[in-house]
C-alpha positions in Angstrom: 11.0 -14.8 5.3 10.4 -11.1 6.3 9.4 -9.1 2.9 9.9 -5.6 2.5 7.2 -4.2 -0.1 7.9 -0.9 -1.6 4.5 0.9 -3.0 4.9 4.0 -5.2 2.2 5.6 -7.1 4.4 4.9 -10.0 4.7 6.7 -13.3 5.1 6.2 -17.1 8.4 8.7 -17.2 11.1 6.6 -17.4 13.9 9.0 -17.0 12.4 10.4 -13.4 11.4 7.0 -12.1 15.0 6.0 -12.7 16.2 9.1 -10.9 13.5 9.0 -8.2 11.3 5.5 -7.6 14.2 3.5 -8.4 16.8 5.5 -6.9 14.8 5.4 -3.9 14.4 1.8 -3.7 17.4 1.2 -4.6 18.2 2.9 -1.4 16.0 1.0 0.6 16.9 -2.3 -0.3 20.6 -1.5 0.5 19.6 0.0 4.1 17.8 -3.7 4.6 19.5 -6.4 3.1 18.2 -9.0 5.4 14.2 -8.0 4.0 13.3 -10.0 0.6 12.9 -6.8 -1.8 9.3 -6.5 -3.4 7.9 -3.5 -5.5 4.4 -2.4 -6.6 2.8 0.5 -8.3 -1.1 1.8 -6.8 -2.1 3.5 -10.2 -3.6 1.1 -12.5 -4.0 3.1 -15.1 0.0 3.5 -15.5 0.6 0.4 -14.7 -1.7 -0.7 -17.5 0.0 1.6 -19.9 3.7 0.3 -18.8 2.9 -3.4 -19.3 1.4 -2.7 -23.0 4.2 -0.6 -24.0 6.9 -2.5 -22.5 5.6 -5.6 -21.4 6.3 -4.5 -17.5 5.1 -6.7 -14.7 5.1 -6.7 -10.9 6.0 -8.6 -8.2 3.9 -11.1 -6.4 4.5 -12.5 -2.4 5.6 -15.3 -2.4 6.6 -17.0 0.2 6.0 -13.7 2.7 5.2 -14.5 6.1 6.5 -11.1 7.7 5.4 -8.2 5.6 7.1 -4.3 5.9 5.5 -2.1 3.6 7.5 1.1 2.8 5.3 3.6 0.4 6.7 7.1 -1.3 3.2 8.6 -0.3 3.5 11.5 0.9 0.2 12.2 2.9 -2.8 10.1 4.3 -4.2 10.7 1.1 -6.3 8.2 -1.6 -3.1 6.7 -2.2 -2.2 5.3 1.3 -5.8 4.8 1.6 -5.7 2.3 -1.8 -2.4 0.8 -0.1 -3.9 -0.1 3.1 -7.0 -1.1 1.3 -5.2 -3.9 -0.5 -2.3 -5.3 2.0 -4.7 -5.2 4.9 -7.2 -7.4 4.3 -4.3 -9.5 2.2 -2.3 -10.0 5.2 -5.3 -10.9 7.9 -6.2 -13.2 5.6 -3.5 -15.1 5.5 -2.4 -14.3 9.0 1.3 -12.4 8.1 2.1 -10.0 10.5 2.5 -6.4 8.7 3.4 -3.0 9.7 3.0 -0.1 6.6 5.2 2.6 7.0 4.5 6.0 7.6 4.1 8.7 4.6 6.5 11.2 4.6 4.5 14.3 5.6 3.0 12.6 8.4 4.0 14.5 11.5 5.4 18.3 12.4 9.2 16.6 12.7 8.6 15.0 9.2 7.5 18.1 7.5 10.1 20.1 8.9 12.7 17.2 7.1 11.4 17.3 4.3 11.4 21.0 3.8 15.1 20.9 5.4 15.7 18.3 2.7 13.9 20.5 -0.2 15.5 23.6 1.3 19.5 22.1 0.8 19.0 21.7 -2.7 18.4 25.5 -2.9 20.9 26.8 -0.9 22.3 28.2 -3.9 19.6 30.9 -4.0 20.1 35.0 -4.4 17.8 37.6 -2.5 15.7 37.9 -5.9 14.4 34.6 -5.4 11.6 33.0 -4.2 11.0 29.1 -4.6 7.1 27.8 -5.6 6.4 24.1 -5.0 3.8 22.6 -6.9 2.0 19.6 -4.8 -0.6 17.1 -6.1 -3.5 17.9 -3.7 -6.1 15.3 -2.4 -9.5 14.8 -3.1 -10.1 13.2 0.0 -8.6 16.0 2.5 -5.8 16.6 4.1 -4.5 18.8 2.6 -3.6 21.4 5.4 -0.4 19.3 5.6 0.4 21.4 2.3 0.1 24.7 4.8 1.7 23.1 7.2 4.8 22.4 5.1 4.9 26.1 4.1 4.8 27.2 7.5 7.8 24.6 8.8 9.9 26.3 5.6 9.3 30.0 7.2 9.8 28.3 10.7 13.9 27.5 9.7 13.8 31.1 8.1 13.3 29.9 4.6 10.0 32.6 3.9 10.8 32.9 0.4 9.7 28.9 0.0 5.9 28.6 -0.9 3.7 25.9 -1.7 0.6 25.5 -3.4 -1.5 22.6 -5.2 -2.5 21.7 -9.1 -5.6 19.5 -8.0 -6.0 20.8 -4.2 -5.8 23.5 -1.3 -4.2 25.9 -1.4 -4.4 26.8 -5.2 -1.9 28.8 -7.3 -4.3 32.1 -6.8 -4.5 31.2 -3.0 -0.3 31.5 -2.8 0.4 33.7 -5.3 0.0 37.5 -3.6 2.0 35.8 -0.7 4.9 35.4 -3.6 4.5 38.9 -5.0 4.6 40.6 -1.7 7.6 38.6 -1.2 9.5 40.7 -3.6 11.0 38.2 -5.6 12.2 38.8 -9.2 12.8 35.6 -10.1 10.5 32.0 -9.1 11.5 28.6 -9.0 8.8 26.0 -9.3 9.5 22.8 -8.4 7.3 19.6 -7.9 6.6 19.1 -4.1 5.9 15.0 -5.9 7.7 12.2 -6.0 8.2 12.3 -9.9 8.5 15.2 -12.1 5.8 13.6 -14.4 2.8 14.7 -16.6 2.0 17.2 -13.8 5.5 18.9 -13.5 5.9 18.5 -17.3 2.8 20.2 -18.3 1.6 21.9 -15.0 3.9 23.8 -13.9 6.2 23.8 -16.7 4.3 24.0 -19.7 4.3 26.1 -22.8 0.3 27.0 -22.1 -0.8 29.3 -21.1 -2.2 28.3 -17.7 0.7 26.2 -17.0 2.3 27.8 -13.7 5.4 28.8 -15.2 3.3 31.1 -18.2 1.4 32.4 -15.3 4.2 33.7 -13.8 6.3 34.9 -16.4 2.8 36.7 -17.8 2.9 38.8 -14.5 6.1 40.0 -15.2 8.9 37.3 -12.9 11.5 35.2 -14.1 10.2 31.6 -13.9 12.4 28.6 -13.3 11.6 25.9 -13.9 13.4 22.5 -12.1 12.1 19.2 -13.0 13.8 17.2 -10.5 11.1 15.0 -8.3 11.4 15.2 -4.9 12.7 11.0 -5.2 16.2 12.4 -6.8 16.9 14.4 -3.3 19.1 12.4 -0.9 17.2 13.4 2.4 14.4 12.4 0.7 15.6 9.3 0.1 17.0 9.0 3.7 13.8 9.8 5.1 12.1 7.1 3.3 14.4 4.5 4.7 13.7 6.3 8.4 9.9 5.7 7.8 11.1 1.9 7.2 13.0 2.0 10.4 10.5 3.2 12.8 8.2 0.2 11.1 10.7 -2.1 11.2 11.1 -1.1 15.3 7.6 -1.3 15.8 7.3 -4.6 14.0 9.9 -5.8 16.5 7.7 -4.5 19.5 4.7 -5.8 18.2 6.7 -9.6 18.3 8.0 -9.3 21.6 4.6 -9.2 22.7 
Protein backbone atom coordinates (compact mmCIF):
# COMPACT_ATOMS: atom_id res chain seq x y z
CA UNK A 1 0.00 0.00 0.00
CA UNK A 2 1.74 3.25 -1.13
CA UNK A 3 0.94 6.10 1.64
CA UNK A 4 0.96 9.64 1.00
CA UNK A 5 1.84 11.59 4.31
CA UNK A 6 1.04 15.23 4.30
CA UNK A 7 3.26 17.22 7.11
CA UNK A 8 2.21 20.82 7.89
CA UNK A 9 3.58 22.82 10.64
CA UNK A 10 0.00 23.07 11.74
CA UNK A 11 -1.84 25.68 13.72
CA UNK A 12 -4.40 26.28 16.53
CA UNK A 13 -6.63 28.78 14.09
CA UNK A 14 -9.26 26.77 13.02
CA UNK A 15 -10.78 29.07 10.53
CA UNK A 16 -7.31 29.44 8.41
CA UNK A 17 -6.39 25.71 8.71
CA UNK A 18 -9.72 25.07 7.15
CA UNK A 19 -9.13 27.54 4.44
CA UNK A 20 -5.46 26.62 3.99
CA UNK A 21 -3.94 23.07 5.57
CA UNK A 22 -7.09 21.40 4.90
CA UNK A 23 -7.89 22.97 1.71
CA UNK A 24 -4.61 22.00 0.65
CA UNK A 25 -4.83 18.52 1.48
CA UNK A 26 -7.83 18.26 0.46
CA UNK A 27 -6.39 19.08 -2.82
CA UNK A 28 -3.75 16.64 -2.65
CA UNK A 29 -5.62 13.74 -1.81
CA UNK A 30 -8.02 14.38 -4.83
CA UNK A 31 -4.83 14.72 -7.35
CA UNK A 32 -3.76 11.05 -5.80
CA UNK A 33 -6.48 8.85 -5.13
CA UNK A 34 -4.61 5.72 -5.56
CA UNK A 35 -2.05 7.00 -2.32
CA UNK A 36 -3.65 5.97 1.26
CA UNK A 37 -4.09 9.72 2.69
CA UNK A 38 -2.15 10.36 5.98
CA UNK A 39 -1.70 13.78 7.85
CA UNK A 40 0.65 15.03 10.57
CA UNK A 41 1.46 18.25 12.24
CA UNK A 42 5.66 19.05 13.21
CA UNK A 43 4.83 21.57 16.07
CA UNK A 44 4.27 19.82 19.24
CA UNK A 45 3.50 22.46 21.10
CA UNK A 46 0.12 23.06 18.90
CA UNK A 47 -0.53 19.85 18.56
CA UNK A 48 -0.46 19.58 22.36
CA UNK A 49 -2.81 22.45 22.68
CA UNK A 50 -5.34 21.02 19.91
CA UNK A 51 -5.67 17.53 21.52
CA UNK A 52 -6.50 19.23 25.14
CA UNK A 53 -8.86 21.51 23.74
CA UNK A 54 -10.50 19.41 21.37
CA UNK A 55 -9.41 16.07 21.96
CA UNK A 56 -7.49 16.05 18.29
CA UNK A 57 -5.33 13.17 17.31
CA UNK A 58 -3.17 12.06 14.36
CA UNK A 59 -2.70 9.54 12.14
CA UNK A 60 -0.37 6.65 12.57
CA UNK A 61 1.12 4.24 9.40
CA UNK A 62 -0.22 1.51 9.31
CA UNK A 63 0.15 -0.81 7.06
CA UNK A 64 2.66 1.69 4.80
CA UNK A 65 5.15 -0.05 2.86
CA UNK A 66 5.66 2.86 0.18
CA UNK A 67 5.83 6.18 1.76
CA UNK A 68 5.38 9.89 -0.25
CA UNK A 69 5.68 12.59 2.03
CA UNK A 70 4.24 15.87 0.81
CA UNK A 71 5.10 18.94 3.43
CA UNK A 72 3.66 22.84 3.22
CA UNK A 73 7.28 23.87 4.20
CA UNK A 74 8.27 26.33 2.51
CA UNK A 75 12.14 26.38 2.91
CA UNK A 76 14.95 23.91 4.01
CA UNK A 77 14.36 25.37 7.19
CA UNK A 78 14.01 23.62 11.07
CA UNK A 79 10.78 22.45 9.88
CA UNK A 80 11.84 20.19 6.97
CA UNK A 81 14.87 19.48 9.01
CA UNK A 82 12.36 17.99 12.08
CA UNK A 83 10.41 16.20 9.02
CA UNK A 84 13.26 14.42 7.68
CA UNK A 85 14.55 13.95 11.18
CA UNK A 86 11.57 11.70 12.03
CA UNK A 87 10.49 9.79 8.63
CA UNK A 88 14.03 9.01 7.84
CA UNK A 89 15.32 7.00 10.28
CA UNK A 90 11.37 5.63 10.62
CA UNK A 91 11.39 4.34 7.16
CA UNK A 92 15.22 2.71 7.09
CA UNK A 93 14.17 1.12 9.81
CA UNK A 94 11.63 -0.64 8.70
CA UNK A 95 12.90 -0.80 5.13
CA UNK A 96 9.79 1.31 3.20
CA UNK A 97 11.01 3.03 0.38
CA UNK A 98 10.24 7.03 0.83
CA UNK A 99 10.72 10.00 -1.19
CA UNK A 100 9.81 13.63 0.76
CA UNK A 101 8.74 16.12 -1.35
CA UNK A 102 10.33 19.23 -2.06
CA UNK A 103 9.39 22.60 -0.13
CA UNK A 104 7.93 25.14 -2.07
CA UNK A 105 10.69 27.74 -2.27
CA UNK A 106 13.14 25.34 -3.15
CA UNK A 107 14.54 26.34 -6.51
CA UNK A 108 14.62 29.75 -8.84
CA UNK A 109 11.43 28.13 -11.02
CA UNK A 110 9.58 27.51 -7.66
CA UNK A 111 10.03 31.00 -6.29
CA UNK A 112 9.14 32.55 -9.39
CA UNK A 113 5.56 30.36 -8.99
CA UNK A 114 5.00 31.16 -6.02
CA UNK A 115 5.40 34.85 -6.44
CA UNK A 116 3.29 34.39 -9.91
CA UNK A 117 0.76 32.65 -7.61
CA UNK A 118 0.96 35.54 -4.75
CA UNK A 119 1.15 38.10 -7.51
CA UNK A 120 -2.58 36.95 -9.28
CA UNK A 121 -4.28 37.50 -6.18
CA UNK A 122 -3.22 41.20 -6.45
CA UNK A 123 -3.88 41.90 -9.76
CA UNK A 124 -6.47 44.17 -8.57
CA UNK A 125 -3.84 46.70 -7.44
CA UNK A 126 -3.71 50.79 -8.29
CA UNK A 127 -0.29 52.72 -8.88
CA UNK A 128 -0.58 53.90 -5.07
CA UNK A 129 0.09 50.55 -3.95
CA UNK A 130 2.79 48.62 -2.87
CA UNK A 131 2.32 44.93 -1.44
CA UNK A 132 4.57 43.92 1.97
CA UNK A 133 4.80 40.10 2.68
CA UNK A 134 5.55 39.20 6.06
CA UNK A 135 7.60 35.66 6.12
CA UNK A 136 8.43 33.54 9.27
CA UNK A 137 12.31 33.57 9.01
CA UNK A 138 14.63 30.69 10.09
CA UNK A 139 16.89 30.38 12.83
CA UNK A 140 18.82 27.91 11.10
CA UNK A 141 19.58 29.95 7.74
CA UNK A 142 18.41 30.21 4.58
CA UNK A 143 16.93 32.75 4.52
CA UNK A 144 18.34 34.52 1.31
CA UNK A 145 15.53 32.50 -0.33
CA UNK A 146 13.34 35.40 1.29
CA UNK A 147 15.60 37.92 -1.15
CA UNK A 148 15.45 35.70 -3.60
CA UNK A 149 11.61 35.69 -3.67
CA UNK A 150 11.58 39.53 -3.78
CA UNK A 151 13.86 39.65 -6.53
CA UNK A 152 11.75 36.84 -8.80
CA UNK A 153 8.53 39.42 -7.97
CA UNK A 154 10.63 42.56 -9.67
CA UNK A 155 11.98 40.00 -12.25
CA UNK A 156 8.00 39.57 -13.83
CA UNK A 157 7.74 43.47 -13.31
CA UNK A 158 5.96 43.26 -10.03
CA UNK A 159 8.57 45.93 -8.02
CA UNK A 160 6.05 47.22 -5.95
CA UNK A 161 6.00 43.48 -4.08
CA UNK A 162 8.41 43.30 -1.01
CA UNK A 163 9.20 40.88 1.48
CA UNK A 164 10.63 40.96 4.75
CA UNK A 165 10.70 38.62 7.95
CA UNK A 166 9.11 38.79 11.71
CA UNK A 167 11.78 36.30 13.20
CA UNK A 168 14.59 36.48 10.32
CA UNK A 169 16.57 38.23 7.36
CA UNK A 170 15.61 40.67 6.00
CA UNK A 171 13.80 42.55 8.82
CA UNK A 172 10.97 45.10 8.57
CA UNK A 173 13.74 48.10 8.92
CA UNK A 174 15.94 46.22 6.30
CA UNK A 175 12.79 46.47 3.55
CA UNK A 176 11.17 49.34 4.58
CA UNK A 177 13.16 52.52 2.81
CA UNK A 178 12.94 50.15 -0.40
CA UNK A 179 8.85 50.56 0.24
CA UNK A 180 9.00 54.34 0.87
CA UNK A 181 11.18 55.06 -2.12
CA UNK A 182 8.70 53.09 -3.92
CA UNK A 183 6.15 55.84 -3.63
CA UNK A 184 3.38 54.00 -2.54
CA UNK A 185 0.46 55.58 -0.61
CA UNK A 186 -1.14 52.69 0.38
CA UNK A 187 0.65 48.98 1.78
CA UNK A 188 -0.74 45.69 1.76
CA UNK A 189 0.73 43.19 4.23
CA UNK A 190 0.21 39.89 3.73
CA UNK A 191 1.59 36.63 5.33
CA UNK A 192 4.22 35.08 2.97
CA UNK A 193 3.05 31.59 5.60
CA UNK A 194 1.05 29.02 5.12
CA UNK A 195 -1.54 30.21 7.84
CA UNK A 196 -2.54 33.60 8.73
CA UNK A 197 -2.03 32.59 12.44
CA UNK A 198 -0.74 34.23 15.73
CA UNK A 199 2.00 35.85 13.60
CA UNK A 200 -0.32 37.48 10.91
CA UNK A 201 -2.90 38.16 13.69
CA UNK A 202 -0.68 39.91 15.91
CA UNK A 203 2.51 40.68 13.79
CA UNK A 204 1.61 42.20 11.17
CA UNK A 205 -1.86 43.06 11.93
CA UNK A 206 -2.02 44.04 15.31
CA UNK A 207 -3.40 46.86 17.34
CA UNK A 208 0.31 47.50 18.98
CA UNK A 209 2.20 49.37 18.37
CA UNK A 210 5.10 47.43 16.81
CA UNK A 211 2.81 45.27 14.94
CA UNK A 212 3.74 46.03 11.11
CA UNK A 213 0.56 47.39 10.19
CA UNK A 214 0.98 50.45 13.31
CA UNK A 215 4.38 50.79 12.02
CA UNK A 216 3.22 51.72 8.84
CA UNK A 217 0.34 53.61 9.33
CA UNK A 218 2.59 55.71 12.14
CA UNK A 219 4.77 56.86 9.13
CA UNK A 220 2.05 58.23 7.46
CA UNK A 221 0.66 55.05 4.56
CA UNK A 222 -2.50 53.37 4.33
CA UNK A 223 -1.95 49.89 5.73
CA UNK A 224 -3.96 46.93 4.55
CA UNK A 225 -4.10 44.44 6.07
CA UNK A 226 -5.19 40.66 4.28
CA UNK A 227 -5.23 37.79 6.46
CA UNK A 228 -5.51 35.15 3.86
CA UNK A 229 -2.52 32.41 4.30
CA UNK A 230 -0.70 31.68 1.46
CA UNK A 231 -2.74 27.73 1.76
CA UNK A 232 -6.16 29.56 0.56
CA UNK A 233 -4.30 30.60 -2.98
CA UNK A 234 -5.10 28.04 -5.71
CA UNK A 235 -1.43 28.06 -7.30
CA UNK A 236 -0.39 27.49 -4.12
CA UNK A 237 -2.26 24.68 -3.70
CA UNK A 238 -1.38 23.45 -7.25
CA UNK A 239 2.19 23.74 -6.57
CA UNK A 240 2.00 21.65 -3.66
CA UNK A 241 0.44 18.85 -5.52
CA UNK A 242 3.54 19.53 -8.37
CA UNK A 243 6.02 18.99 -5.44
CA UNK A 244 4.02 15.56 -4.94
CA UNK A 245 4.43 14.80 -8.55
CA UNK A 246 8.00 15.27 -9.18
CA UNK A 247 8.36 12.76 -5.83
CA UNK A 248 5.97 10.63 -6.98
CA UNK A 249 8.17 10.45 -10.52
CA UNK A 250 11.29 10.05 -8.80
CA UNK A 251 9.89 7.39 -6.55
CA UNK A 252 9.01 5.61 -9.73
CA UNK A 253 12.74 5.95 -11.03
CA UNK A 254 14.12 5.00 -7.98
CA UNK A 255 11.93 1.37 -8.46
CA UNK A 256 12.84 0.74 -11.82
CA UNK A 257 16.16 0.52 -10.64
Amino acid sequence: MRGMLFVSFGTSHEDTRVKTIDAIQAKVRAAFPDCTPYSAWTSGMIIKKVAAERGEHHDTLDGVDDLIVSTTCLMHGAEMAKIEKAVIPWAAERNIPTEIAEPLLNSPGDQAAVARAIADEFAGLGADDAVLLMGHGSPTGGNEVYRQVQEAFHAQGNDRFFVATVEGEPTFDDVWPLVQASGAARVHLAPLMIVAGDHAKNDLAGEDDDSWASRVAACGLEAVPVLKGLGEYAGIQQLVCDHVEQALMMREVALRG
